[in-house]
C-alpha positions in Angstrom: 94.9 -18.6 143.7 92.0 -18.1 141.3 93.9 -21.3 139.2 93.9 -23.4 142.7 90.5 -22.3 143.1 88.7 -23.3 140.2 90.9 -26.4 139.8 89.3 -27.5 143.2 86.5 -26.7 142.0 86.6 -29.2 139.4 87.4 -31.7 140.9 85.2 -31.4 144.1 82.2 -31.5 141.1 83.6 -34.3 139.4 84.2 -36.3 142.3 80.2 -35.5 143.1 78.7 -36.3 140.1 80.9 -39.7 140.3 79.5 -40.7 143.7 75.9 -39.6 142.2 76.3 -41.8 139.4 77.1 -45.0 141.5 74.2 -44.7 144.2 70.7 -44.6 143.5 68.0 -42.0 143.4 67.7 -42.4 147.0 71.3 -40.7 147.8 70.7 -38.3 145.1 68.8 -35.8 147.4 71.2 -35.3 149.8 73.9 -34.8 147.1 72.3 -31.9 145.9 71.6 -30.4 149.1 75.5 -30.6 149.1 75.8 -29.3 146.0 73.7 -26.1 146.5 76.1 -24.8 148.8 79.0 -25.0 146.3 79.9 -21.7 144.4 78.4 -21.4 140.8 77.3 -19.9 138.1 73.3 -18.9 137.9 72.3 -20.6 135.5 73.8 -23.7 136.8 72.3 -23.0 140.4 68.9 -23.0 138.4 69.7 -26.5 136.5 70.7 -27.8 140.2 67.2 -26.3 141.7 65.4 -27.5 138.5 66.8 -31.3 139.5 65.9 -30.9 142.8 62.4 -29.8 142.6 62.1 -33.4 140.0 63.1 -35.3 142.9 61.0 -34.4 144.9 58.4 -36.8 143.8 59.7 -40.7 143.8 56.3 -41.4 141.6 57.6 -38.8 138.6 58.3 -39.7 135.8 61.9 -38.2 135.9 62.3 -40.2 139.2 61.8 -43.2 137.3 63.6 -42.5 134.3 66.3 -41.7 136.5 66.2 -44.9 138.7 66.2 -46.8 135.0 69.7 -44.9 134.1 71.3 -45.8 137.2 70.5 -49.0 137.7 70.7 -50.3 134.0 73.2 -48.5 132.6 77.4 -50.3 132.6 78.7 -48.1 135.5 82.2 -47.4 133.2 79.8 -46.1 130.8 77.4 -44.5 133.5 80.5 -42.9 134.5 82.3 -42.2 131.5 79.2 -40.2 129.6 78.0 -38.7 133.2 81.6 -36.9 133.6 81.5 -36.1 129.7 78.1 -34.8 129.4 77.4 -33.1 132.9 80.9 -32.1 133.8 82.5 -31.7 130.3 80.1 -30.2 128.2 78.0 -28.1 130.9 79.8 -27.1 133.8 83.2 -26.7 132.6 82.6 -26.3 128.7 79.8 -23.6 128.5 81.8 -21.3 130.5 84.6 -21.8 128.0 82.5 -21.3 125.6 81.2 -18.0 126.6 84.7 -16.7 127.4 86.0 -17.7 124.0 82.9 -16.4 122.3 83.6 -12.9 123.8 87.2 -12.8 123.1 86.6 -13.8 119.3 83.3 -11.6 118.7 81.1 -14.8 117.5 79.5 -17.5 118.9 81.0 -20.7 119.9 78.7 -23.7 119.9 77.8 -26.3 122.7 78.1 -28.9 120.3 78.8 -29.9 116.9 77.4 -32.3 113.9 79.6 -33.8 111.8 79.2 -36.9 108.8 82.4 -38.8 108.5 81.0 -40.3 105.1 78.2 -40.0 103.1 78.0 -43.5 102.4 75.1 -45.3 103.4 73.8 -48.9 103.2 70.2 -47.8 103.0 68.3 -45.6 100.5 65.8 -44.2 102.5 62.8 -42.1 100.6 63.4 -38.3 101.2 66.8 -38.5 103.1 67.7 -35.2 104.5 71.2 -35.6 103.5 70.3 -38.0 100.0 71.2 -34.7 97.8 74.9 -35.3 98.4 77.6 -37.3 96.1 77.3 -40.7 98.6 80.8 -40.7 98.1 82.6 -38.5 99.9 84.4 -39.1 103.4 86.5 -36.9 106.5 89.2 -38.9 106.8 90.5 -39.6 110.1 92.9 -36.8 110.4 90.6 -34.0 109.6 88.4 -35.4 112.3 91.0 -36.1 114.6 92.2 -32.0 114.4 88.5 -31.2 114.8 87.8 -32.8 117.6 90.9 -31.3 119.0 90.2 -27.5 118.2 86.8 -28.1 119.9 88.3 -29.2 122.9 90.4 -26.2 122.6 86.6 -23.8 122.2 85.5 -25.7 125.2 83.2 -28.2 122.9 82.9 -31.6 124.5 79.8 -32.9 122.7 79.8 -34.6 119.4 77.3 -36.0 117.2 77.7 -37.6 114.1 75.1 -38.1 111.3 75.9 -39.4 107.6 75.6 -41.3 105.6 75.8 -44.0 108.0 78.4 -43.1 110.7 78.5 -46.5 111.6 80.2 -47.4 107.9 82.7 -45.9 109.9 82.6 -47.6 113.4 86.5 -49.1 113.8 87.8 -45.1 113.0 84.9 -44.0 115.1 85.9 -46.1 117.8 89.9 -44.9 117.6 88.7 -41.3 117.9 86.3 -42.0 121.3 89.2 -43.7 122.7 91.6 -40.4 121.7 89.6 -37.9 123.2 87.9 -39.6 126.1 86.5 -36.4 127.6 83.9 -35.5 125.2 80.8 -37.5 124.7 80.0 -38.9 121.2 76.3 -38.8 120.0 75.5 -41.1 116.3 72.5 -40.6 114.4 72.1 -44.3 113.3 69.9 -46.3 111.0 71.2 -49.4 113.6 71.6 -52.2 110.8 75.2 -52.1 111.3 75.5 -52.5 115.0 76.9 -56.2 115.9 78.2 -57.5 118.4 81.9 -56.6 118.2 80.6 -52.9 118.4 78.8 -53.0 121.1 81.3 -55.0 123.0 83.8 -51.7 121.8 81.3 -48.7 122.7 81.3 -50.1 126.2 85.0 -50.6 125.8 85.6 -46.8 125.5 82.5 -45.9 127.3 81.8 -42.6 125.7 79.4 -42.9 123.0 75.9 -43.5 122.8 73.2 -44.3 120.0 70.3 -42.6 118.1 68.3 -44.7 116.2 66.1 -43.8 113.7 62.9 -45.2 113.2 60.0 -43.7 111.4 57.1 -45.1 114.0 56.3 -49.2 114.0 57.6 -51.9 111.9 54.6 -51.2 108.9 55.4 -47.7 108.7 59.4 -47.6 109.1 60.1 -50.3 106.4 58.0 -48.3 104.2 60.6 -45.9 104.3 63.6 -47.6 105.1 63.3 -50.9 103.5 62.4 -54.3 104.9 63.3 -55.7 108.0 64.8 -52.6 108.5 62.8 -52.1 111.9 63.5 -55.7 112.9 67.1 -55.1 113.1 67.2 -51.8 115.0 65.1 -53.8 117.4 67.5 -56.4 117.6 70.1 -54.0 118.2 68.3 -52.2 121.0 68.3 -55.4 123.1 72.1 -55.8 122.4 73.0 -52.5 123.8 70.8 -52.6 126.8 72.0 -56.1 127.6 75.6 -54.6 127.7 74.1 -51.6 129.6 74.8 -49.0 127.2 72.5 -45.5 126.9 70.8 -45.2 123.8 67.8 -43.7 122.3 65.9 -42.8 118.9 65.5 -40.1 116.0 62.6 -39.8 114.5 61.0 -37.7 111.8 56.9 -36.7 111.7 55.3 -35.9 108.7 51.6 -36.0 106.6 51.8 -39.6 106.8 53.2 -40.8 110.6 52.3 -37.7 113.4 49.7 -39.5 115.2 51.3 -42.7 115.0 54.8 -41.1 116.3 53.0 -39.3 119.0 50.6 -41.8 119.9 51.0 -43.0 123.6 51.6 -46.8 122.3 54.5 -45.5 120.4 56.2 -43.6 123.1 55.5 -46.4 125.4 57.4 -49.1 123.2 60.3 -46.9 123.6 60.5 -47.2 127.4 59.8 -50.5 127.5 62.7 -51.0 124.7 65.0 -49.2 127.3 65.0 -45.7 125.8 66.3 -42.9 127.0 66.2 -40.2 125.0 63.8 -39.0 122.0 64.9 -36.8 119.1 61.7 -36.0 117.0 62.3 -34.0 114.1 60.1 -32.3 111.3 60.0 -33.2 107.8 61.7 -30.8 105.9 61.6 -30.7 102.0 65.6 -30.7 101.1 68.0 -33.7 100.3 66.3 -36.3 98.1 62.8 -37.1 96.7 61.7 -33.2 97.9 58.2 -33.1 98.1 56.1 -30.2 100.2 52.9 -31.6 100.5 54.9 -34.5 102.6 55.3 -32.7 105.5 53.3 -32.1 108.3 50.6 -29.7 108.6 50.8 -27.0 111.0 47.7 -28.2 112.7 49.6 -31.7 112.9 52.9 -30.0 114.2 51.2 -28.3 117.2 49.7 -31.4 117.8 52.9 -33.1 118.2 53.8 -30.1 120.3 51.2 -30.6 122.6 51.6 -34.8 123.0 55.7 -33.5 123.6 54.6 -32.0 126.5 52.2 -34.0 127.8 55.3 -37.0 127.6 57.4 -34.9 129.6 55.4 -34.5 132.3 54.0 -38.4 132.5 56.7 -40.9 130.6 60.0 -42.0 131.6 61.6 -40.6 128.5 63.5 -37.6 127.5 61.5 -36.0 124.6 63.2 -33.3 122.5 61.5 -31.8 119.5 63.8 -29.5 117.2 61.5 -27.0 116.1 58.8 -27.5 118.6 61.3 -26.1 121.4 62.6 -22.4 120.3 60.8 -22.0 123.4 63.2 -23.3 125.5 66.4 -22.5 123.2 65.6 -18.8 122.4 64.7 -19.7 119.0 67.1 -21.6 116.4 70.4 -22.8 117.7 72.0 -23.3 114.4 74.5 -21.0 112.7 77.3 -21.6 115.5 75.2 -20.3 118.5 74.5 -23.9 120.1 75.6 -26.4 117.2 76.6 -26.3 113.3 77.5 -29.3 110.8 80.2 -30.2 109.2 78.8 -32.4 106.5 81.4 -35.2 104.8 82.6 -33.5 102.0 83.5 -30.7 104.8 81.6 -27.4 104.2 80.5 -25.9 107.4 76.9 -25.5 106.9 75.1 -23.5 109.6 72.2 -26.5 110.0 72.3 -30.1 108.7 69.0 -29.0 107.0 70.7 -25.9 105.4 72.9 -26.9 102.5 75.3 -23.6 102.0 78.3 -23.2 103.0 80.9 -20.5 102.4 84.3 -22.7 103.2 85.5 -26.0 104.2 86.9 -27.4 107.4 89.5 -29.3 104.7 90.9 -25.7 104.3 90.0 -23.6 107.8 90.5 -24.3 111.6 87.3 -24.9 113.3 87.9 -21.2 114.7 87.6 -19.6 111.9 85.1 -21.4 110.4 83.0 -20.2 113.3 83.9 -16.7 112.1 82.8 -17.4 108.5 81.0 -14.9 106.5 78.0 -17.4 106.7 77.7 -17.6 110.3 78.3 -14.5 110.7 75.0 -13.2 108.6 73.2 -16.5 110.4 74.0 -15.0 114.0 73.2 -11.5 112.8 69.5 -12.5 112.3 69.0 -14.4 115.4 66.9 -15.1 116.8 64.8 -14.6 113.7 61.2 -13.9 114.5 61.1 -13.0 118.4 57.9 -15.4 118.6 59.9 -18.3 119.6 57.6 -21.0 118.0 58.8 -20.1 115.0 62.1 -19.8 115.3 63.7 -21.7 112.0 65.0 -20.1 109.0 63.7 -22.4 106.8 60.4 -23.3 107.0 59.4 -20.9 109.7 60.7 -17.2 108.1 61.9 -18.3 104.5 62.7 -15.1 103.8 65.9 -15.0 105.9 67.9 -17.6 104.4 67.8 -15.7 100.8 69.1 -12.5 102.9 71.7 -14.6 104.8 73.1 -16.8 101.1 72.7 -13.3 99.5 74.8 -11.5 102.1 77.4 -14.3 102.6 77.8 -15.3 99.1 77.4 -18.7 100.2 77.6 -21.6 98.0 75.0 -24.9 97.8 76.2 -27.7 99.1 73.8 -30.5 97.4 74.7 -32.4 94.1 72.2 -31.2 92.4 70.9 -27.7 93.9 68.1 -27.5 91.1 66.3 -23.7 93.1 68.2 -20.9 94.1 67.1 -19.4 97.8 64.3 -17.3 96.0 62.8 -20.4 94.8 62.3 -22.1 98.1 61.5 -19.5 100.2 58.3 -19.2 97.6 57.6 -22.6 97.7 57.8 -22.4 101.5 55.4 -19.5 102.2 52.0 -20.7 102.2 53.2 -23.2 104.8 55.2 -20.3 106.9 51.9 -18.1 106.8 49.8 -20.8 108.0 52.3 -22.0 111.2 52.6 -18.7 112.0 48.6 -17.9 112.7 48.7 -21.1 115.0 52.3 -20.4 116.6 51.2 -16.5 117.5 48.3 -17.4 119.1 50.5 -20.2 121.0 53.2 -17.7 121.4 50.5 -15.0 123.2 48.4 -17.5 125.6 52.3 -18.4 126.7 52.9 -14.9 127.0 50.4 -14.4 129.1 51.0 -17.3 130.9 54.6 -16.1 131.7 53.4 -12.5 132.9 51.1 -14.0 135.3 
């Protein structure tokens, strides 16, 4: 009975968030006045009243962004990544995930990042990931058993990085189409993306683009090379012309904040026909490491102020990595809500942490969840219960030389030229100084909350 039960129940949601995704905000309304009278999980009854109380206004911003989504977007693809991202990987997976968790003793993520090569076509100054051979690939098999063991954890979102994933676009292609319930995510420099691959991503329907862009054309062919910004441009208008969701990475530092959270910035994004923002932070690993490039902590609450001004007034889906422990109860990394599997295949607990203490090539996806790395990661979390400074890294540098210590971990870069002691020192001043600003933040939220 319980089996019949939550079978219907599947499909009852699925066939709902199918007819949602074909109407218009209009019908949207009374779908959810439907759907409130389903049985579900709290937190999901929250997400549901959360949506509802957005819709409430037809002038919001979330109204319109929504309105843009259904209207624009290839309904196969509207479809395809609605089922995979809302049905999949929420309200079926995260349940899954939480039962699996509790029966192995460790965390099971809601998503994971893995490189399929490190090659890349670019050379882009201070690449997170430029510290590795450039050489080394997953081959399909390896991803193709991944992919399936995540399925098996209740995993149903992917993302990709590199490298350039795209180097890899007719295997990446083969392994949407095999496992066409999970939703595929690519952190893209967007050079790569012709015609013949756009005409296959709507094809299979399940994946969708980040590109990465550093700010305007000036400032990202400084760092990416010339005419670099011209041709992710290009691309854009390819993937919106075959109705395909996409949206951008990009990474403030000393040099591009303002111009990355100026209001002229985030408006060329909608009007490109982008969805969804990823804004990361500088940090000082990979290649050409230098500490006085990142940005200031008066410059990152800055951004974290202009973040949530967007939310509230653009059509846009802003997330900031570091700005948002808020929201995530601290760092998600280590295994809790995502890890990486970088292309050489050591399971690293962040694509910004390069240790590792085994390799996918040699584990099931299972145990590498259980590894003694993730296990001293998840130990620690969150680590500092002010949730503005919830990173390992550059927030409490003191915790990654406890976690590599503990876990005997091993580096992952080519050239790992400062043990965790050395960073963590480097990384100090910086943490000290964030940390004035992000307690005072931290208390005037507090406060906020209580009242």
């Amino acid at each position: 009975m319980d089996l019949a039960r939550t079978y219907l129940g599947e499909k009852v949601v699925s066939q709902g968030v199918k007819y949602l995704l074909s109407r218009d905000m209009d019908d949207i309304g009374k779908l959810i006045s439907w759907a409130e009278k389903l049985p579900m999980p709290a937190h999901q009854r929250e997400d549901l009243k959360a949506v509802s109380k957005f819709l409430e206004d037809k002038n919001s911003n979330w109204y319109k962004l929504g309105q843009r989504i259904l209207l624009e977007t290839d309904p196969k693809v509207k479809e395809k990544l609605g089922l995979n991202f809302f049905v999949n990987a929420n309200f079926l997976g995260v349940p899954k995930q939480q039962k699996m968790a509790k029966e192995l003793g460790y965390s099971v993520p809601w998503a994971i990042l893995i490189d399929p090569t490190e090659r890349c076509n670019l050379n882009c100054i201070g690449c997170w990931a430029g510290d590795y051979s450039r050489h080394e690939e997953l081959d399909f098999d390896t991803l193709d058993r991944v992919f399936t063991e995540c399925e098996e954890l209740g995993i149903y979102f992917i993302i990709m990085s590199g490298g350039e994933p795209t180097m890899r676009k007719k295997d990446i292609i083969k392994l949407a189409e095999k496992h066409p319930s999970q939703a595929f995510l690519l952190f893209t420099n967007g050079t790569l993306v012709d015609d013949e691959f756009v005409a296959e991503m709507k094809r299979v329907g399940n994946i969708t683009l980040a590109f990465s862009i550093e700010g305007f054309e000036e400032t990202t062919d400084a760092r990416r090379g010339k005419g670099t910004f011209k041709k992710v441009m290009e691309a854009m208008d390819r993937m919106r012309k075959a109705g395909l969701i996409y949206g951008v990475s990009v990474t403030y530092n000393r040099n591009n904040t303002e111009e990355l959270a100026s209001e002229e910035f985030v408006d060329m994004l909608v009007d490109k026909g982008v969805v969804y923002a990823w804004y990361f932070t500088y940090i000082p690993v990979g290649k050409d490491v230098d500490v006085d490039l990142m940005a200031t902590p008066e410059q990152r609450a800055y951004m974290y102020e202009k973040v949530l001004e967007y939310r509230r007034t653009k059509p846009i889906f802003i997330m900031d990595f570091w700005n948002d422990g808020e929201a995530s109860n601290g760092c998600i990394a280590g295994g809790k809500r995502y890890l990486h599997i970088n292309a050489r295949g050591d399971v690293e607990p962040c694509a910004f942490v390069h240790y590792a203490s085994c390799n996918i090539k040699d584990v099931s996806l299972k145990e590498a969840l259980g590894s003694p790395l993730m296990r001293a990661y998840q130990k620690r979390q969150p680590f500092n219960m002010n949730h503005h400074r919830p990173c390992p890294l550059i927030d409490n540098p003191e915790m990654m030389v406890e976690i590599v210590k503990e876990s005997g971990a091993y580096p992952t870069q080519l050239n790992p030229d400062e043990t965790p002691e050395e960073f963590a020192e480097k990384l100090t001043p910086y943490a000290q100084k964030w940390g004035q600003i992000a307690d005072e933040k931290w208390s005037k939220s507090s406060v906020a909350n209580v009242k």
